[in-house]
N, C-alpha and C positions, 0 to 999 in steps of 0.2 A: 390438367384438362383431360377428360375423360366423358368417354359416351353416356348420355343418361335414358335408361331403359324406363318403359312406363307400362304400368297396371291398367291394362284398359277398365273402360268403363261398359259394364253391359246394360243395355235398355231392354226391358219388355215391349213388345209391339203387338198389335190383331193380328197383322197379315207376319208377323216373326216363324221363324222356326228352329230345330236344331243344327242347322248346318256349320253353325259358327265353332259346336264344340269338334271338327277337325283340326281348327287352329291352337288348340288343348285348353281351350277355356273351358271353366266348369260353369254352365249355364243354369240362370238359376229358374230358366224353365224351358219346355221345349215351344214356348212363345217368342224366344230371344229376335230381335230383329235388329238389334244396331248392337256395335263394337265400337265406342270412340276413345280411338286409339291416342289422337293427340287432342286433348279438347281444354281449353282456360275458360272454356264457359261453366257460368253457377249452375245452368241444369245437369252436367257429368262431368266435373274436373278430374283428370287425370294424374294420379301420381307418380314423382319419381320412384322405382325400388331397388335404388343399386347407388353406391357411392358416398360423396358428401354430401350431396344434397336428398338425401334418401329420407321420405315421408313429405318433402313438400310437395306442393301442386304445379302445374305448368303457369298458373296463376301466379300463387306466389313467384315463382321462376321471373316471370316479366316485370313482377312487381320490382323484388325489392334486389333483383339478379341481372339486369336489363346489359349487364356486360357478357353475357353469356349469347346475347342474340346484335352483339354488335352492336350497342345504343341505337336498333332503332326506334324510333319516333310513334308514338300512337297509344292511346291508352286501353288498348286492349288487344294478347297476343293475333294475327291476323289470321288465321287460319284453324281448320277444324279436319281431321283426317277420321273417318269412319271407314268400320266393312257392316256393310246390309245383308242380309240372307233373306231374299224376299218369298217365303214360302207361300203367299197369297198377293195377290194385286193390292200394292199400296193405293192409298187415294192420289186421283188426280189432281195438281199441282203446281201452284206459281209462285215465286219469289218476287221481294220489292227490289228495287235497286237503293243503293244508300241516300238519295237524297229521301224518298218515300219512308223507307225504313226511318229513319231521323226523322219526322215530321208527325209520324203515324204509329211508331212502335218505341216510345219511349225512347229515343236515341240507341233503338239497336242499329247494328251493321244492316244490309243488304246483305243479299245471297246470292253470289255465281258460284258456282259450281263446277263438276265434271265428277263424271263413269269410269273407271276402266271394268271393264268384265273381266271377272277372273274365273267363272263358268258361268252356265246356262245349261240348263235343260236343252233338250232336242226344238227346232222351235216355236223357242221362246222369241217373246215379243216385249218391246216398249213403246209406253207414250213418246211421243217428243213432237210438241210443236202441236199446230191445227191448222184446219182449211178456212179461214175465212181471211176475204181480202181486206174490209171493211171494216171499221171497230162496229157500225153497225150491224154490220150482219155477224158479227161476233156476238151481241148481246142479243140479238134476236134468237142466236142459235140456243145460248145459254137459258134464258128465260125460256124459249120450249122444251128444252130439254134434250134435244138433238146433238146425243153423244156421240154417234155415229157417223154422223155428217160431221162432226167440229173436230173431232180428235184425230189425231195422228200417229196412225201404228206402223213399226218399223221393224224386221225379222234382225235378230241380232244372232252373234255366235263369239264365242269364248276368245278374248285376245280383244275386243272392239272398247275403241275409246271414244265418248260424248261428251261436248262440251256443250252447258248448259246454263248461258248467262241470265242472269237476271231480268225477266219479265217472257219467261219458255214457259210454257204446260207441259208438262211433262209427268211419270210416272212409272216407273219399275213395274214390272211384272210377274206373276208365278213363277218360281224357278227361274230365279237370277242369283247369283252373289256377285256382288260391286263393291270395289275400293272407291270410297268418295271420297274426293279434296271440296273444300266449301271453302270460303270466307267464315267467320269466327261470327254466325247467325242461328238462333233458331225460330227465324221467322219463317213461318210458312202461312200459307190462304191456300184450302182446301177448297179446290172448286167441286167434282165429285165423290163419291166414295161408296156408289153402287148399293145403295140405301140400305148399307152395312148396320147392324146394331150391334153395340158392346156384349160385356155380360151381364151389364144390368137391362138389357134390353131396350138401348137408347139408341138413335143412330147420334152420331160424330157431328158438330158442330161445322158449319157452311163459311165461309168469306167470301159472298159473290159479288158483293160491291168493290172490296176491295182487289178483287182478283179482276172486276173488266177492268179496273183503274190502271193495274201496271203491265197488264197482260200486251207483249209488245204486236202489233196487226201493221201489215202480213209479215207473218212467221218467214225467217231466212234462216237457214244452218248457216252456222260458221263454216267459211273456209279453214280447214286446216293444211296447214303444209308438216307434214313428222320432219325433224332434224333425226337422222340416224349416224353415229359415229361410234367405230371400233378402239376401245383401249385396251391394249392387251389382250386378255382372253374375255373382256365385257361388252356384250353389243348392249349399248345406249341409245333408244327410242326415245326422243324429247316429246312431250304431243300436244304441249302450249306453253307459251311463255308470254306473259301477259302482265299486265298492272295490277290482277289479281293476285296472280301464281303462276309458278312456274311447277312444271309434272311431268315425270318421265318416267318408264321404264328401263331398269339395268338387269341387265342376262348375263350371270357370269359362271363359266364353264372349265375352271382351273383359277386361274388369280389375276388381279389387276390394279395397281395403283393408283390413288386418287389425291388430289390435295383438298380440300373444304376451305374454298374462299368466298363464300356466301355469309348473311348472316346468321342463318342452321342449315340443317339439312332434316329436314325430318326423312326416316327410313322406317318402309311396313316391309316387314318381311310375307311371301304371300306364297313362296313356295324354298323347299329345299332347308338344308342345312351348309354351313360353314361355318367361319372364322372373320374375328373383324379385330387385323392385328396394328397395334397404335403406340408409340413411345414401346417397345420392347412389351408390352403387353399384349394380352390375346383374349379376347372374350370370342364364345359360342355362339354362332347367333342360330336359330330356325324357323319355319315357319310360322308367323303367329306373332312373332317379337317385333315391336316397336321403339328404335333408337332416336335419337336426337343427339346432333354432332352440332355441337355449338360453335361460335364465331373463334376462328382461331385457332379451332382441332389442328390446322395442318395435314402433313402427309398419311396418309393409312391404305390398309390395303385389306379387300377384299377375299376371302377364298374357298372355293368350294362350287357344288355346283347350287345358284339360288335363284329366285329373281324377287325384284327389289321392286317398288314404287317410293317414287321420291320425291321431295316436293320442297320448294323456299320460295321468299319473296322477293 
């Protein structure tokens, strides 16, 4: 049993930039917008590069490996872990929930989600959510055009986590970088996009039927309650735990033991270096590095000063 390291996958994006090559990736433009770090999906499968199981996909992983994730249940792995560099306003954005999704997108997943910010520009701002009470007055807003009125701007700063369940508008900002956990979707309905055109001088393709259909009216933020708990020298930030995912932050500042009784643990590394020492063994880890501690790793231990985003089902 041993940790399996992966090769992220880098996407091109409009509103992308370089910010990603801090994390030491070699970008292969200064458009890069997405790092999918854990992904089983066909648009950027992710490879193992370390071990026995080194050159499959996290696909194959679930496929024909499904002991490695604890037999669980479901034909496709659940989750999707990204970093965004959003150097221009993405478009603004809604997700289906899984029965929509299944009915309407070829039996893909749904999409919940969640942010953690891991900087920001001075501020910086995000979508999340909009002002209408009505589904009416939601589509009245949308058919005039009234971006201003409908949309929901909220000042962020560096450290801030958003959970963002299926049927939010929502949309990232200039000068953000965010770890995204999602469900294992790449459905999206672009409701705006600020009559953006590519480089062939097209603008971006619309889903506004589909986007009043799941768009949920009127907008509530999630309560969150954070679970905080000290292990050793690890302060642990949970910031949902849910039937989607579970997502936390670990801050560790010297060393701290852990056991892995999940069915993985996916591990973004998003600051620092250390040590991730396991059966008498010791691999490096730093910034940038994405691990996966599979069912039944057992005891290990952290060390160094790092912090982690973490995430299982």
């Amino acid at each position: 049993m041993e940790p399996l390291f992966f090769e992220p996958v880098l996407q091109e994006r409009i509103w992308g930039g370089s910010k990603l090559a801090a994390f030491g990736y070699e970008l292969p433009s200064n458009r890069t917008g997405e790092c999918w770090a854990f992904s089983a999906h066909p648009n950027g499968p992710s490879i193992v590069k370390n071990g026995s199981y080194k050159g499959l996909s996290l696909a194959d992983l679930w496929k024909d490996h499904r002991e490695l994730f604890g037999h669980l249940k479901g034909e496709t792995f659940p989750l999707l872990t990204k970093i965004l560099d959003a150097n221009d306003d993405l478009s603004v954005q809604v997700h289906p929930d899984d029965a929509y999704a299944k009915e309407h997108e070829n039996g893909e997943l749904g999409k919940t989600e969640c942010w953690y910010i891991i900087d920001c520009e001075e501020g910086a701002e995000l979508i999340f959510g909009h002002n209408a009470q009505t589904k009416e007055e939601l589509v009245k807003m949308i058919d005039e055009g009234n971006w201003d009125g409908l949309l929901r701007v909220v000042k962020i700063k560096k450290g801030d986590f958003f959970y963002v369940p299926s049927g939010t508008v929502h949309a990232l900002c200039k000068g953000t970088l965010v770890l995204e956990t999602q469900q294992n979707s790449d459905t999206t309905y672009r409701l705006y996009d600020y009559n953006r055109k590519d480089a062939a001088g097209n603008e971006r393709g619309l889903h506004l039927d589909k986007s009043k259909d799941v768009i949920t009216v009127p907008f509530t933020p999630a309560h969150l309650s954070y679970e905080k708990k000290q292990i050793e020298d690890a302060a642990i930030t949970t910031f949902v735990n849910n039937e989607f995912f579970s997502v936390a932050k670990w801050e560790i500042k010297g060393q701290a033991s852990f056991k892995q009784t999940n069915p993985f643990l996916l591990c973004s590394m998003i600051e620092g270096e250390g040590t991730l020492c396991h059966n008498g063994q010791e691999y490096n880890i730093k910034k940038g590095d994405h691990f996966l501690l599979p069912a039944d790793f057992g005891p290990f231990t952290l060390k160094g000063e790092i912090e982690l985003i973490v995430s299982h089902v």
